[in-house]
N, C-alpha and C positions, 0 to 999 in steps of 0.2 A: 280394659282401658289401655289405647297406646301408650308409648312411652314418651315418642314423639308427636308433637302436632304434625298435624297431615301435610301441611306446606314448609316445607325443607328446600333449603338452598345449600347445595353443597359447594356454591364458591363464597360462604359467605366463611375465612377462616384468620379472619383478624380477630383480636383481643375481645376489641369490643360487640359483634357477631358472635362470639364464640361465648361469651359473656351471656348476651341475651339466649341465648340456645340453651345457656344450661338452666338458667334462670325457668326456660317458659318447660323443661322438663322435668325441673322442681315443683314445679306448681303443679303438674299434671300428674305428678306421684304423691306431694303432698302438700293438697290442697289447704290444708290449714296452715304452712308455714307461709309467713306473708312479712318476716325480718330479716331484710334483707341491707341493713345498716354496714354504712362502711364497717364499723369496726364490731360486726357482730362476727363470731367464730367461723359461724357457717358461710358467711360470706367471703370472709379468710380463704377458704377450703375452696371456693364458689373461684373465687378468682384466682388462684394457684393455680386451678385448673384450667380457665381460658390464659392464663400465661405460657403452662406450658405447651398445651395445644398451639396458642399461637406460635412456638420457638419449633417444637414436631413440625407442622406444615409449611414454618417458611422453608424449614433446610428439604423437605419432601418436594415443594416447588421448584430449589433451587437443582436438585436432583435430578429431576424428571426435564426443566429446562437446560441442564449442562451437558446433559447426554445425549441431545439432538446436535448437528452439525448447523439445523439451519434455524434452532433459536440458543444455541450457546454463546454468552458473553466474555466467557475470561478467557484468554488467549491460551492460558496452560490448557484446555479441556477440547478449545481447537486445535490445536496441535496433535493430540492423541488422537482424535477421531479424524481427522486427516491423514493421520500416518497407520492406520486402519483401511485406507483405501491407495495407502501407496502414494502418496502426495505429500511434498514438505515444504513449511512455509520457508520462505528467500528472507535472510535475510538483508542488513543496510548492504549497497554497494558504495565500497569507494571509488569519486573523483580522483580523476587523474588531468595532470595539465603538463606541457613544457615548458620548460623554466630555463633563462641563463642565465646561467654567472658569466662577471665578468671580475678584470680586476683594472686596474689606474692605468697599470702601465706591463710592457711584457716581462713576463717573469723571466729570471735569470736561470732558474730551476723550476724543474716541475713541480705543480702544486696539485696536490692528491687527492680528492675529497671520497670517504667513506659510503659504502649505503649505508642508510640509515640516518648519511645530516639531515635535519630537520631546517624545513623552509617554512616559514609562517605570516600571517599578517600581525599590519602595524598593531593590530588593535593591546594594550596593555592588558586588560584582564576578559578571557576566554578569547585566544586568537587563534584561528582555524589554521591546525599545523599539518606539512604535509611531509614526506620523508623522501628520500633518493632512492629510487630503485636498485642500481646499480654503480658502483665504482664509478667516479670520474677523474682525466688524471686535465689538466691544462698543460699541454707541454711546453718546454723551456722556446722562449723566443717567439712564442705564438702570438703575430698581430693582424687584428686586432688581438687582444688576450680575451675572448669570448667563446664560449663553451655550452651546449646545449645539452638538457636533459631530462627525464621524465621522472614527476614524482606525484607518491599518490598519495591520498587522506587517511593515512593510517599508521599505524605505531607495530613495529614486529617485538613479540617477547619469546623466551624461551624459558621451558622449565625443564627440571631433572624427575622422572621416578622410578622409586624401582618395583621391578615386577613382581618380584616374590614369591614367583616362579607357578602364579596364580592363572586358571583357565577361565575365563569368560572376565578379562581385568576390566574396571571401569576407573576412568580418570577422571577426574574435575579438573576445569583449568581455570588459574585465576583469574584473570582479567574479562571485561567486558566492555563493550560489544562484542562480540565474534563473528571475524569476516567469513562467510561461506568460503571454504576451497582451500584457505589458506594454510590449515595444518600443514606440516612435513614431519615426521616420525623413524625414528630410529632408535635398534635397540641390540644388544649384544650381537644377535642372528641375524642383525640385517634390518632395510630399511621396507618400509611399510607403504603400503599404497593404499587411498580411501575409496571406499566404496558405496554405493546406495544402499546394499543388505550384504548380509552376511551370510544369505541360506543358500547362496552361488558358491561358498567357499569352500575347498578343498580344506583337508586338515592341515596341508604344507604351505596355504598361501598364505603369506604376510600379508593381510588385510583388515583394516580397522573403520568403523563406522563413528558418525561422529551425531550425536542429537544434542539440539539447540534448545533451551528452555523457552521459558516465558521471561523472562531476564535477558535474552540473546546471551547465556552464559553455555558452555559447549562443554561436553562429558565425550570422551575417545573412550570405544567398547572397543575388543579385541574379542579375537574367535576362541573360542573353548575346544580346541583340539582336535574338534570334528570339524564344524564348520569354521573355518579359520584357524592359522597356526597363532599360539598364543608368545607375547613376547620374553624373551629371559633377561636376565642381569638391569642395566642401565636402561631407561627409556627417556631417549632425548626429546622433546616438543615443542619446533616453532612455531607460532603462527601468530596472524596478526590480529588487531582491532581497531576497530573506528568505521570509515562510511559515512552515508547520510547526505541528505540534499544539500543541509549545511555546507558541503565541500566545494558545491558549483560556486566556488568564487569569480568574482570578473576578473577580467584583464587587469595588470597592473598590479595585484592586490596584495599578493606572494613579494616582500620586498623586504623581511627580514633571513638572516641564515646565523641559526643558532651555534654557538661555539666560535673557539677561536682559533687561526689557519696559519701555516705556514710553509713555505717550499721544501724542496728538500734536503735546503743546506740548513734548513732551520730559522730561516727568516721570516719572520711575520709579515702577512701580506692582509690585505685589505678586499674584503670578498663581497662583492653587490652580486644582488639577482630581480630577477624581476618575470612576469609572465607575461607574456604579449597576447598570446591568446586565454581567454577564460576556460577552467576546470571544467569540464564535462564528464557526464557519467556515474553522480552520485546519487544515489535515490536511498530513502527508508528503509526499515522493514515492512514486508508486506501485511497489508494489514489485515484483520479480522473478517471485514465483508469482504477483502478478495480472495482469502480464501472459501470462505463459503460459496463464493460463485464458481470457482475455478477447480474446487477439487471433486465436485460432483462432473464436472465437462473433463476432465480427466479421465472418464471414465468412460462420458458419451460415447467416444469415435477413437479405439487403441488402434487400427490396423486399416480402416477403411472407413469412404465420405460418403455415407448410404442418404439418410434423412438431408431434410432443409436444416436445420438445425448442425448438422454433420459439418456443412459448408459455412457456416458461419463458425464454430468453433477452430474448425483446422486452418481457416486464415488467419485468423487472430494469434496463432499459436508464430506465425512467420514474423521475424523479428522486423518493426517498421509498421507493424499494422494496429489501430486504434480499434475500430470499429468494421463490421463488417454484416450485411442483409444479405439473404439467399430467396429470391424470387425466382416461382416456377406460373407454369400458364394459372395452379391451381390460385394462386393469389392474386395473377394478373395477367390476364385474356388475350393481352397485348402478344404475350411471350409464348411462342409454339408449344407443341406439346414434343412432350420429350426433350426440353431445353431448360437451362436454367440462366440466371444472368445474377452474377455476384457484385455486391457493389461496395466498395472496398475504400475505407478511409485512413491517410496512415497516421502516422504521428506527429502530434501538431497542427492537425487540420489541413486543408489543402487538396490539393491532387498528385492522386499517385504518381510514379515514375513509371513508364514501360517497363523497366528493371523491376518493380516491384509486383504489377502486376504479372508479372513473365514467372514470378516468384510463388506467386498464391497459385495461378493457375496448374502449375508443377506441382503444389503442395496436395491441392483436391485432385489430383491425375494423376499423380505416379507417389508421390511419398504413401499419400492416403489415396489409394486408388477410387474411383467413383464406377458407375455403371461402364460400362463401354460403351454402351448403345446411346449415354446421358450426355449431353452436349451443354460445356458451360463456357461462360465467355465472360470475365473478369472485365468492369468497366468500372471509370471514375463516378465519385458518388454525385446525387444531386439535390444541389445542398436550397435551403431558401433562407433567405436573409429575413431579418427581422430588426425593425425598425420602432425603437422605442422614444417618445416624449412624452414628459409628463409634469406637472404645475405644482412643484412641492413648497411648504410651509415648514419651515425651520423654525427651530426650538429657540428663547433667549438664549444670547452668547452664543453660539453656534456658527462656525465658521463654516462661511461659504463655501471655499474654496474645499476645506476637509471633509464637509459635508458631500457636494458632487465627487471626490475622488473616493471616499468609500461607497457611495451607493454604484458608481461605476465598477469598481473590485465588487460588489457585492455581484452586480448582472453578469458580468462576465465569467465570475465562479460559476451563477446558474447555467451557460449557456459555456462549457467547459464540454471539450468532446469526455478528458479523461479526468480521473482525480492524482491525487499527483503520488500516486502509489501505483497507479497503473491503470488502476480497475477503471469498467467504463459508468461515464457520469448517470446515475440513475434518474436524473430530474430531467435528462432530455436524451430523445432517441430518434433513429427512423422512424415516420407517419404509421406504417405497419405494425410496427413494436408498444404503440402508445394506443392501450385499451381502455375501452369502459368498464363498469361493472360486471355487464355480462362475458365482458370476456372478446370483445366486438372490435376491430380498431378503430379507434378514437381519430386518432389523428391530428392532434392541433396541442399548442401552445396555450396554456392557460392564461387568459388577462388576469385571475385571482390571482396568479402564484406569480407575476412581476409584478402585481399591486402590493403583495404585501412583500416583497422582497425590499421596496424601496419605502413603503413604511416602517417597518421595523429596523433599516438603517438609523446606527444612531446619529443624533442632531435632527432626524426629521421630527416635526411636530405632527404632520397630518400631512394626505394629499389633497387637492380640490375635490370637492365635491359636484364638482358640474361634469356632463355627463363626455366632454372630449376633455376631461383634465389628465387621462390618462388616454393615450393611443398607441395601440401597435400598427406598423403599416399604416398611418394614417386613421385607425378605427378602433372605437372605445369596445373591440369586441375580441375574441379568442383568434390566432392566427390558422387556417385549416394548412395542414399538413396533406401532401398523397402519401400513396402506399411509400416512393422510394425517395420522399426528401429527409434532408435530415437539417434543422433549424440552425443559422449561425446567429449570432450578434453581428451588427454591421454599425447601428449609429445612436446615440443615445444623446438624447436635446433634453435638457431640462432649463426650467423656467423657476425664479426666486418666486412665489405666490404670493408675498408681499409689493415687492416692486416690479415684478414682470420682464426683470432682464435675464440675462442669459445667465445660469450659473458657470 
């Protein structure tokens, strides 16, 4: 007699599956027990056992899924297996802006301000602070008395340790975020220079590595005597924290200066500033999907732009570039043989610059060398507009006005070249990149997927039901895509479905 019934599912390993499984191999062992009451002994026993099972195969699932690069979810178990292929995630960058101080009237004496004053906004509680890079002095009799200067989103600390005269030293450092780069290090022997590894290091070279957690919290290794010389006595550490998109403040916005000022006979002076241009340059940490996209293409093309594939990775790689497709005659008839035609979009959308494409072209040709014999010609991409209206019915209470500006933010997210980490928007691509089932391209703009974009907007109650209540281009149908367009937003009409005016 089996032990198990002959129809077995092995992804059946919840509680309750695991339950029935033992239950129906009790019965096929012995048949006459048939007391199966909650609170009979056996069933005690019965169910300790689909408990544990259940707790064995979650953590065996969760295992088996954190060890893969391309279905791992926690950031700590991406970082490992990306730094297994030589790749490390970025992290936040700080915003930087130009700022001036000024003061009332001209000073009598120079007024000195430190790096590290702290400029921020008005706002009273959590106001985005930014710090002085460098020393500034206003000197005496300067008019106007205005003085320009650059400061960035971030906070400098420093710590003290000592080394203990230990080979392979690891540091924790307290504070978090931690800016990429920013370490400087110094120790009895001298000052230290960072590097990507450690396995290039000589046993005399002052060099220290630096790995970032899943907390963006940063640990400083030092070399073990062979590979890197290790540090003695004192080890000094600055560096900084903060970043973050948060930083792109607008114009105007930087209008406090922390602390209080004086010349340098010791007269208190009266210190404004203000930013005329807006903070540029802050972004996240990279996230979790870009790296899984990006640390496998790391890989693709180290030395040279072979594949189609090859050419689109090593543009993307030129700073300025969003998107980018590599057609040859194989994909498109049009284009000779033995030629390719790159089409290249940068950042922000729009059309390249000569400068930029003069940039990628150099990139696939001489950085990343391609065929010789391979002829590629970098050209602006070609984009097709899409044109959305549609007749929605709004919830009680539901404000007009709040209602059309989210379901607008919502389309515009869908139809976003990048996400705002960098990575490229998965929900829309080049005609050739957007496949079917089989693997075929597709090529088109889904009418489903802006149908339910703009229902599940909240405040919408429902769209119309008649069959032009929704239209792209004029047509209650999917937008067709060729091989080289790549789909923008252009205009978006909506109609109240109750009263038929304009939202």
């Amino acid at each position: 007699m089996p032990l198990l019934p002959p129809s077995v599912d092995y992804t059946d390993k919840d509680f309750d599956a695991l339950r029935e499984r033992l239950i129906a191999l009790l019965q096929s062992v012995f048949p006459e027990w048939s007391d199966f009451a909650v609170a009979g002994f056996g069933n005690i026993l019965l169910e300790m056992y689909a408990f544990v099972g259940d707790v064995i195969t979650y953590y065996l699932d969760a295992q088996a899924r954190e060890s893969r690069l391309a279905t791992a979810t926690q950031r700590k178990n991406v970082i490992a297996l990306a730094r297994m292929l030589g790749f490390r995630l970025q992290g936040a960058r700080a915003a930087k802006a130009t700022v001036q101080f000024s003061l009332q009237a001209p000073p009598s004496a120079n007024v000195a301000l430190q790096a590290g004053t702290v400029v921020r906004t008005q706002e009273v509680t959590e106001p985005v602070r930014f710090q002085l890079l460098a020393p500034l002095v206003i000197a005496a009799g300067t008019s106007p008395p205005v003085a320009s200067a650059v400061v960035e989103h971030s906070e400098t600390h420093s710590q003290l340790f000592d080394s203990r005269g230990l080979a392979g030293l690891d540091l924790l450092l307290d504070r978090t975020p931690y800016l990429d780069g920013s370490a400087s290090i110094s120790a009895s022997n001298g000052a230290y220079t960072e590097v990507d590894s450690l396995l290039g290091s000589g046993p005399n070279d002052r060099h220290f590595l630096v790995l970032v957690d899943q907390n963006d919290r940063a640990m400083i290794r030092f070399g073990n005597g062979v590979n890197g010389a290790p540090p003695s006595g004192t080890i000094s550490v600055t560096y900084k924290t903060g970043g973050g998109a948060a930083g792109n403040v607008d114009a105007g916005r930087l209008v406090v200066v922390e602390g209080s000022f004086a010349d340098a006979h010791g007269r208190p002076v009266r210190l404004m500033v203000t930013n005329p241009a807006p903070a540029q340059g802050g972004s996240d940490r990279q996230s979790i999907a870009s790296a899984k996209l990006l640390a496998p293409e790391s890989l693709r093309a180290l030395t040279r732009t072979v594949s189609r594939e090859d050419f689109e990775i090593n543009a993307r790689r030129v700073p300025g570039v969003s998107r980018a497709l590599m057609l040859t005659s194989n994909e498109d008839t049009t284009i000779q043989e033995n030629c390719g035609v790159l089409f290249v979009i940068p950042k922000g959308g729009g059309l390249p610059t000569p400068a930029l494409k003069n940039l990628v072209l150099k990139q696939v040709t001489e950085v990343y060398p391609c065929t010789l014999t391979f002829q590629v010609s970098v050209q602006d991409p070609v984009y097709r507009t899409v044109d959305v209206e549609a007749r929605v019915f709004l919830r009680q209470g539901a404000s007009p006005g709040d209602a059309r500006d989210r379901i607008r933010k919502r389309l515009a997210e869908m139809f976003r070249i990048e996400l705002s980490d960098g990575t490229p928007n998965p929900d829309i691509d080049f005609g050739f990149n957007v496949r079917d089932a089989e693997g075929n391209p597709a090529g088109e703009i889904a009418w489903s997927d802006v149908f339910n974009i703009i229902r599940d907007t909240d405040g919408v109650r429902k769209l119309g039901d008649g069959p032009f209540d929704l239209k792209l281009n004029g047509l209650p149908s999917d937008v067709k895509l060729g091989l080289k367009e790549f789909p923008v937003l252009r205009m978006i009409t909506l109609f109240d479905g109750d009263t038929g005016v304009i939202l």
